[in-house]
Every structure is written in structure tokens, then in C-alpha cells.
C-alpha positions as CSV (number, residue, x, y, z in Angstrom):
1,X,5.2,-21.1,-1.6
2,X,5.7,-23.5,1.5
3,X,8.9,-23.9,2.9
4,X,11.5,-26.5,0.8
5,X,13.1,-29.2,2.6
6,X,16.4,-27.7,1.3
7,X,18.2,-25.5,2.3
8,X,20.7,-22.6,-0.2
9,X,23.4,-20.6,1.1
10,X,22.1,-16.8,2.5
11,X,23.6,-14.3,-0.2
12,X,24.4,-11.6,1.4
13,X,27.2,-8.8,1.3
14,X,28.4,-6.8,5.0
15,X,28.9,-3.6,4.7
16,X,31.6,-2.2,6.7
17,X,30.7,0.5,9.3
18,X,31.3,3.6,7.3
19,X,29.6,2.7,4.4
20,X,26.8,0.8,6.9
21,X,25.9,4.5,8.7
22,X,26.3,6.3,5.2
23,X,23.5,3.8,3.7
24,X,20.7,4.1,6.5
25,X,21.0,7.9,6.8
26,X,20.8,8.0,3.1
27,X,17.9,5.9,3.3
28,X,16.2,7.9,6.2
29,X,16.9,11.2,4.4
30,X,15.3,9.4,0.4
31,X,12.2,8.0,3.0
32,X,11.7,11.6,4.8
33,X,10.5,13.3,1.8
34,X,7.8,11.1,1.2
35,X,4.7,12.9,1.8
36,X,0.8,11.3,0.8
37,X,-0.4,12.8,-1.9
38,X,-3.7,13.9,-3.4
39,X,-3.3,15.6,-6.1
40,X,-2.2,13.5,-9.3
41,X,-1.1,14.1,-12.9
42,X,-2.7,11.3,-14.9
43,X,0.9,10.9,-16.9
44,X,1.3,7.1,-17.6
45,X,3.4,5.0,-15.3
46,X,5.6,2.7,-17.6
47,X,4.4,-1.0,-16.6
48,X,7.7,-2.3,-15.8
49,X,8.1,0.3,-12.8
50,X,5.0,-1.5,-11.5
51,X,5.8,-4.5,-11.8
52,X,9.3,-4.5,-10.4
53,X,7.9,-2.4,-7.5
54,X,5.4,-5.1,-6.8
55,X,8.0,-8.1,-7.0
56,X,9.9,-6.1,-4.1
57,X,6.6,-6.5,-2.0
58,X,6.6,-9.8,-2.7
59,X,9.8,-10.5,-0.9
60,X,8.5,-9.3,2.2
61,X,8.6,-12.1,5.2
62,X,5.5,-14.0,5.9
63,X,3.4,-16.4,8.2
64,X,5.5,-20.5,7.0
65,X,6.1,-18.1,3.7
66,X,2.6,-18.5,2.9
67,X,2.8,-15.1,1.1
68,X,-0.8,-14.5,1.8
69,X,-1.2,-11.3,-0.2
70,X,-2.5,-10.7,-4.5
71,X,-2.0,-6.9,-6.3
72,X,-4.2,-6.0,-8.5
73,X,-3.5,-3.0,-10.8
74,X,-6.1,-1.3,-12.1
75,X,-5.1,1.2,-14.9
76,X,-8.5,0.9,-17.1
77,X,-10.9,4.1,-16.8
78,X,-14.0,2.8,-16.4
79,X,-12.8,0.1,-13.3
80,X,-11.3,3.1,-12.0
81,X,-14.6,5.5,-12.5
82,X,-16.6,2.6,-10.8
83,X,-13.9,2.2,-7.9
84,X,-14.5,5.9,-7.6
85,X,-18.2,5.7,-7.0
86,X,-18.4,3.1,-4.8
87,X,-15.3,4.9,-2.7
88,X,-17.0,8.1,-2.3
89,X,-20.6,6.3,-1.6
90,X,-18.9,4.6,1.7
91,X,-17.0,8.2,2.2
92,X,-20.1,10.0,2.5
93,X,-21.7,7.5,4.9
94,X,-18.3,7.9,6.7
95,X,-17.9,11.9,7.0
96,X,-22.2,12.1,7.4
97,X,-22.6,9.3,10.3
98,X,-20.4,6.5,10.7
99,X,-17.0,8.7,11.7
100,X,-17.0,10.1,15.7
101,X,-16.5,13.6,16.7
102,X,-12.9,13.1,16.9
103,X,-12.0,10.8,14.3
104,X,-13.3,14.2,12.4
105,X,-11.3,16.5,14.1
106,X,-8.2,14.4,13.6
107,X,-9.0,14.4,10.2
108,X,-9.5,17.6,9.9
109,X,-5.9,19.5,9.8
110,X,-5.5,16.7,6.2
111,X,-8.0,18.6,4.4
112,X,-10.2,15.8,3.4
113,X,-13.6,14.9,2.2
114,X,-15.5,12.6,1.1
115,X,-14.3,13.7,-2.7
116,X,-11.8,11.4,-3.8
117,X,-11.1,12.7,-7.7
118,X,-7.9,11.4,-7.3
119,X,-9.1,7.5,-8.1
120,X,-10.0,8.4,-11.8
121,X,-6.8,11.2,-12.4
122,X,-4.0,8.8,-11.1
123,X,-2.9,6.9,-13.6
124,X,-3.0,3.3,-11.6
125,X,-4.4,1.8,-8.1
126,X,-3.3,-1.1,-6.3
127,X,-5.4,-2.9,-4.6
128,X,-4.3,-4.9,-2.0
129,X,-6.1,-8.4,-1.4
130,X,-4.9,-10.4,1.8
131,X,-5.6,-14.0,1.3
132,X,-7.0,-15.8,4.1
133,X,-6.0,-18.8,2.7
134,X,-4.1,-20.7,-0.7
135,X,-4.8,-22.5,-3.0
136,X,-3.4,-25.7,-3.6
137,X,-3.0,-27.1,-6.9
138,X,-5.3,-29.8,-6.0
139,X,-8.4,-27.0,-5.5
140,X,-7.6,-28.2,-1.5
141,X,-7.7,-25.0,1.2
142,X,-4.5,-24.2,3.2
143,X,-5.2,-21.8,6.2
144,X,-2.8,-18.6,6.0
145,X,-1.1,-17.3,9.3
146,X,-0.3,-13.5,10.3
147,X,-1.9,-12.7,7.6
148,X,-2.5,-8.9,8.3
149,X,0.9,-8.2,10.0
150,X,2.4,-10.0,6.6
151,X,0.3,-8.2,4.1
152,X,1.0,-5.0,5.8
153,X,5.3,-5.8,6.1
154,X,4.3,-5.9,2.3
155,X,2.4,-3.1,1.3
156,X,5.1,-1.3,2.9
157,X,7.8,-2.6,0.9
158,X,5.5,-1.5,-1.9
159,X,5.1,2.3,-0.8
160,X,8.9,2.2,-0.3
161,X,9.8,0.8,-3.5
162,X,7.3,3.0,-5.6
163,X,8.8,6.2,-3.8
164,X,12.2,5.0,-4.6
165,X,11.2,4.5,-7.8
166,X,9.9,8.4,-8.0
167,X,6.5,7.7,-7.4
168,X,4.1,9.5,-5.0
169,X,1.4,7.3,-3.3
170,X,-1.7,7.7,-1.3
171,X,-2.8,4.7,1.1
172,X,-6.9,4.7,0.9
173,X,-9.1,2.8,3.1
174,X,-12.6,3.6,2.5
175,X,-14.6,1.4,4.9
176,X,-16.3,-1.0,4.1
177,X,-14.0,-2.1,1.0
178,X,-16.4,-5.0,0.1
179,X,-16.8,-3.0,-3.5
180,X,-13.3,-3.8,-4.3
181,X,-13.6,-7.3,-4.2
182,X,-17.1,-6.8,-6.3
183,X,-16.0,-4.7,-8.8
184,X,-12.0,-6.4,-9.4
185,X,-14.2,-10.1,-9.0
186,X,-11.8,-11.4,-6.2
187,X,-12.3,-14.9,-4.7
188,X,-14.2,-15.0,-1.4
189,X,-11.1,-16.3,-0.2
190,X,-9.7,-12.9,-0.2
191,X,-10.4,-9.6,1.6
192,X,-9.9,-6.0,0.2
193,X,-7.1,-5.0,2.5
194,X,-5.6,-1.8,0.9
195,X,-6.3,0.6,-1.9
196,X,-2.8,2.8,-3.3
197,X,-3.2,5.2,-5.5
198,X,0.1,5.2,-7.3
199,X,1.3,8.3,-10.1
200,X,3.4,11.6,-10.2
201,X,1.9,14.6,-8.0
202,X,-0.2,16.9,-10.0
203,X,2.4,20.4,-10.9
204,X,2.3,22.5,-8.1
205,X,0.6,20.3,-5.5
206,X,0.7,20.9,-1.9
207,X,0.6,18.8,1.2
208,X,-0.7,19.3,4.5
209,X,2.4,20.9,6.7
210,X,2.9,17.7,9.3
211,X,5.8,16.5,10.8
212,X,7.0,13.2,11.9
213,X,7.4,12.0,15.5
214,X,11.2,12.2,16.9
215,X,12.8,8.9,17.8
216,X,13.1,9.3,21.6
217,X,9.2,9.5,21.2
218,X,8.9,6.5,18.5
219,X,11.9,4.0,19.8
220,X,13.3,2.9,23.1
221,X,16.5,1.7,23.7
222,X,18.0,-0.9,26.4
């Protein structure tokens, strides 16, 4: 967990130019097509792709290496029919009176509601828990730090390595997410930070028609 007094040689491998430029377009062109989805085939995911996805999230940098983040994989069908429930109970209160005029209208080119079928027909969620603080083995508190610029470096590496891995994903924040940490019986210690819905998209599923920003508007250089 903590930092060790000791020190290891870094193992890493340059690239030369060529093959350096060949490698990050090749990634940019693999990360392009990946598109949200909403629409899932309930086709098992084997286990080990989910587990090997979530060991590359946890090698994402964090606060003194704290790693301040816990997955939880829910594949059962009935914690996935409650997870549903509860979602679309905080989506209704969302579309009906907590979301402004134009959080609506910026919704509404995504086609969504406060439906979310996809939580029972996707064969596994992720929920993401950011922990505000460890554990030590003594039962002893030790505070976290950037915990939610950490936990999200991670849940990136996540989406990234499930989409390499063939997966589709769909990030879902239903708000408040208090349920999760209910219903999956989380330690106070840790807050719902993330909910991804993880499978293969449904045959013949369409996405919304949206494209990306360019990188003169996204990057500056100097």
C-alpha cells in the first residue's frame, strides 16, 4: 500500500520513434471507436476478462500510493434487479424535479430516460467505491489524499482496458448513489463513486451520432 523504503529498478522498454508514433495513433484510432452504450446482450463475460481488466485499474497512480479505490462486481440477478430499482427511483426524481432546464436539454440529443433496463440485461456492473480512508491492519484510520482525481485516473484505466478487451461500457451516475453502498453493504468509509455497466452491445444497437472535440479545441501547446 504505502510507499517502501526501497527502492527497484523502473522496467521499462523505449520505443524508438517510428514504432513510438505507430503505437499512439494505433491507440487513438482502438480508443476512437469507443462509443457508450445502452443497449446490452446479457451474454456472459468470462471472469478472468474482469478481473485482469480490474488489476490494470489498479495500477493507476495515486495520492502516497494510497490506492484509495474497491470494485465491486455485481453479476447476481437479483443485486442487479435491486440496483435497478433504486437507480431508476433517483432517475425519476432527477428527470421530474431535481435536473434544470438545460441539464435536460443537454441531455436530450442522448436519448435518455429515466429507464435504465440496461442494469438487469448487462451481464455485470462495477461499482466503483472511493475510499476516503484505509484500513490498517491494526483496525487504525489512515486519511486518503486526491482521492477523487485517483479514483477517477482509475476508472479510466478500467473503461480503457474493458474496451480493449472488446467490451462496451456505460459510465452511470444516478445521483444520490447512497443505494449502492446499501444494497452492495460498503463500509461508511467508502462512497459510491461510479456505477459501469460492463457486456457486449445488444445486435444491432445504435448510438447517438456525436462527435468528439478536435485537439486545437481540447490541447494547447507552448
Amino acid at each position: 500500500m504505502a510507499a517502501s523504503d526501497s527502492f527497484i529498478p523502473l522496467d521499462f522498454a523505449p520505443l524508438p520513434e517510428a514504432a513510438m508514433q505507430q503505437a499512439a495513433a494505433t491507440f487513438y484510432q482502438t480508443m476512437a471507436k469507443r462509443r457508450s452504450v445502452r443497449d446490452f446482450s446479457d451474454k456472459p463475460i468470462p471472469d478472468t476478462v474482469l478481473e485482469q481488466a480490474i488489476l490494470a485499474a489498479g495500477t493507476a497512480p495515486s495520492g502516497a500510493n494510497m490506492q484509495p479505490w474497491h470494485f465491486v462486481v455485481v453479476q447476481d440477478p437479483n443485486l442487479k434487479q435491486q440496483i435497478r430499482l433504486a437507480a431508476e427511483k433517483e432517475e425519476r426524481e432527477l428527470y421530474a424535479h431535481r435536473a434544470s432546464d438545460e441539464w435536460l436539454q443537454a441531455l436530450a440529443p442522448l436519448g435518455t430516460d429515466a429507464n435504465k433496463p440496461f442494469l438487469e440485461t448487462a451481464p455485470a456492473l462495477i461499482a466503483v467505491f472511493l475510499k476516503k480512508v484505509t484500513l490498517a491492519e491494526d483496525g487504525s484510520k489512515q486519511k486518503n489524499y486526491y482521492t477523487s482525481e485517483s479514483v477517477g485516473i482509475a476508472t479510466g484505466m478500467l473503461i480503457t482496458a474493458l474496451h480493449q478487451a472488446g467490451l462496451a461500457t456505460l459510465t452511470h451516475t444516478p445521483s444520490p448513489m447512497k443505494f449502492l453502498s446499501d444494497i452492495l453493504q460498503r463500509p461508511s468509509y467508502e462512497r459510491p463513486f461510479l456505477l459501469l455497466v460492463v457486456g457486449y452491445p445488444a445486435d444491432g444497437v445504435q448510438v447517438p451520432n456525436i462527435e468528439k472535440l478536435p485537439l486545437g479545441s481540447i490541447a494547447t501547446f507552448l
